[in-house]
C-alpha positions as a LaTeX table, in Angstrom:
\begin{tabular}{lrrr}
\hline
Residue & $x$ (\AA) & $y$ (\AA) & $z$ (\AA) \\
\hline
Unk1 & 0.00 & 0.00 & 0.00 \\
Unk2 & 2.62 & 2.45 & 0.66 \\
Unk3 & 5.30 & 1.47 & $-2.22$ \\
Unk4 & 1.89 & 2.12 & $-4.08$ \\
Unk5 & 1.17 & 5.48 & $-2.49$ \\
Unk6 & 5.12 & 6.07 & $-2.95$ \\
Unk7 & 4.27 & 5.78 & $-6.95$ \\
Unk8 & 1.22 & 7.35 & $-7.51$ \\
Unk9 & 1.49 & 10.48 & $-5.49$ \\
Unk10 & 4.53 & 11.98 & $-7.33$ \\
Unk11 & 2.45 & 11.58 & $-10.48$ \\
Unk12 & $-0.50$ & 13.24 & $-9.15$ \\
Unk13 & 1.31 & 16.11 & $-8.05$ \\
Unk14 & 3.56 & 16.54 & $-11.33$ \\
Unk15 & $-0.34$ & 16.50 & $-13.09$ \\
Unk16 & $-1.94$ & 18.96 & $-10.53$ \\
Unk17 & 1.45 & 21.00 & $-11.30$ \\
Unk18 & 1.37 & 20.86 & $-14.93$ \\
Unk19 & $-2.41$ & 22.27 & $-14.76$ \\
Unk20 & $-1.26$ & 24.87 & $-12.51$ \\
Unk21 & 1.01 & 25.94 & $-14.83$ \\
Unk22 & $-1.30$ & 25.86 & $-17.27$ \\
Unk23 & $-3.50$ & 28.37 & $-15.65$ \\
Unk24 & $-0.80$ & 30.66 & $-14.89$ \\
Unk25 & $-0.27$ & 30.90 & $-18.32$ \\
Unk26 & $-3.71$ & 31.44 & $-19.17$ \\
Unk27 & $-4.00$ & 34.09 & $-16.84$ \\
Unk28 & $-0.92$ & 35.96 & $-18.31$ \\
Unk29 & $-2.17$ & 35.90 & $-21.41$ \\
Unk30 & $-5.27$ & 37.52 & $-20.71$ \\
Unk31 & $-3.40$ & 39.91 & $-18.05$ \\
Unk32 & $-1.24$ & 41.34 & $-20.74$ \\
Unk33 & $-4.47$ & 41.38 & $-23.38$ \\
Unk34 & $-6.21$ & 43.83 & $-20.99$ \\
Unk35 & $-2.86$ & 45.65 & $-19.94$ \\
Unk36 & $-2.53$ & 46.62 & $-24.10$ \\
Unk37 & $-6.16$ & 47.74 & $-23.65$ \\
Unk38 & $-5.93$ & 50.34 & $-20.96$ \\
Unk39 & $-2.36$ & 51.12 & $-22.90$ \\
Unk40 & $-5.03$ & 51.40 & $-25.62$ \\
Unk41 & $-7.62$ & 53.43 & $-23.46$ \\
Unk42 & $-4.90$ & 55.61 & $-22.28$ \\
Unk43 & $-3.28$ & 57.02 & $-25.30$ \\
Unk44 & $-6.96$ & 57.72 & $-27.01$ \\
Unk45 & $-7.40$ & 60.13 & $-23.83$ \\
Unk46 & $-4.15$ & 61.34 & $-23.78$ \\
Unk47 & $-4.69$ & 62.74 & $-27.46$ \\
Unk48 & $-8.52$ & 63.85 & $-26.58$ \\
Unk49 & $-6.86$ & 65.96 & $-23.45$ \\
Unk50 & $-4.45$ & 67.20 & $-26.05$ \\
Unk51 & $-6.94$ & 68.74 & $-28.11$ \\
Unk52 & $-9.15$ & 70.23 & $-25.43$ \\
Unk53 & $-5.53$ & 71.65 & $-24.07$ \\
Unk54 & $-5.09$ & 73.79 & $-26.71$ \\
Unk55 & $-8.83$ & 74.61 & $-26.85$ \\
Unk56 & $-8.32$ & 75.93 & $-23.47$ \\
Unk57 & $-5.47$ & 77.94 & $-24.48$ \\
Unk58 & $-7.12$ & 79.33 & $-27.91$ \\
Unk59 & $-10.11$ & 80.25 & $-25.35$ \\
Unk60 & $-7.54$ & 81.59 & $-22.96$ \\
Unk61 & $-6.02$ & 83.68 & $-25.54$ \\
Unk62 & $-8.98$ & 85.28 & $-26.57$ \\
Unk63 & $-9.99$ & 85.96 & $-23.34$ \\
Unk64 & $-6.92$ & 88.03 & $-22.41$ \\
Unk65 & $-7.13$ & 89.60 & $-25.37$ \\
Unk66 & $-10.76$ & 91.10 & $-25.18$ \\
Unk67 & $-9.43$ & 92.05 & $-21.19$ \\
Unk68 & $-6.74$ & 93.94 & $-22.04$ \\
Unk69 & $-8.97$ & 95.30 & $-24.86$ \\
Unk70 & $-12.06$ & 96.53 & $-22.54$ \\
Unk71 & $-10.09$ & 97.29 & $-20.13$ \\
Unk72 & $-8.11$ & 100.22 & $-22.24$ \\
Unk73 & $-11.38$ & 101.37 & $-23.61$ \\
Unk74 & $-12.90$ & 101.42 & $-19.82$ \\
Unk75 & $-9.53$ & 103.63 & $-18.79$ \\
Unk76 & $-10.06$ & 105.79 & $-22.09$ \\
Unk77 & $-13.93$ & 106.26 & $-21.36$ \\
Unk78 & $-12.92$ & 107.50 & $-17.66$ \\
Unk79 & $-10.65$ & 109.60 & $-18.09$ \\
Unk80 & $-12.93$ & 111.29 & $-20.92$ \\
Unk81 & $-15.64$ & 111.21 & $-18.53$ \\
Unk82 & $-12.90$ & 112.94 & $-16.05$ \\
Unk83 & $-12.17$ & 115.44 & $-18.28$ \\
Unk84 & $-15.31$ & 116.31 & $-18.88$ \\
Unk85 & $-16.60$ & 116.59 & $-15.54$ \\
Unk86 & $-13.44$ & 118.34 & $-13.71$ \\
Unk87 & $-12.83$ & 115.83 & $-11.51$ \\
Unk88 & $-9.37$ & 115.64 & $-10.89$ \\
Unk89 & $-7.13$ & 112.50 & $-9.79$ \\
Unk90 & $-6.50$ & 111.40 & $-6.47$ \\
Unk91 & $-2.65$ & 112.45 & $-6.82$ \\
Unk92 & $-3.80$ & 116.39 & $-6.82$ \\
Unk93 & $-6.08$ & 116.24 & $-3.90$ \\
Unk94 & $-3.08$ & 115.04 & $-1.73$ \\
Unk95 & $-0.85$ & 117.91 & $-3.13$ \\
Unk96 & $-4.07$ & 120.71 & $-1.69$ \\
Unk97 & $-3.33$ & 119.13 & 1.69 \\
Unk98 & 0.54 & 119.83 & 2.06 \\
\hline
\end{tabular}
């Protein structure tokens, strides 16, 4: 009984290896399949996060642009308005009090 326990075991656990190795490879297989998908899935966002990036800076752009823009043509309006009404700048009111 043991001499026959002796032969059999090793060969039952040299089978329940082999299958074990089986599914390990298996497993990589699919593990690297879904790895090159999010690799995939990555890059297509990367690019899409590209584009909206210089979106966001052609939107930027503009934005500074009409800021600078309105606020020359608020200075120019004020000072007009200024002008017109006599009132004079904050630097000359200081100078009275000396």
């Amino acid at each position: 009984m043991i001499e026959a326990l002796n032969a059999i075991l090793p060969i039952i656990i040299y089978l329940l290896l082999i299958v074990l190795l089986g599914v390990v490879i298996v497993l990589g297989i699919k593990i690297i399949i879904a790895i090159d998908k999010v690799n995939a899935l990555i890059n297509d966002v990367q690019e899409k996060v590209a584009t909206l990036n210089s979106l966001f800076k052609l939107a930027q752009t503009t934005a500074d642009r009409f800021s600078s823009l309105t606020g020359g043509l608020i200075d120019t309006l004020l000072s007009a308005i200024n002008k017109v009404l006599g009132i004079r700048n904050g630097k000359d009111e200081e100078e009275d009090y000396e």
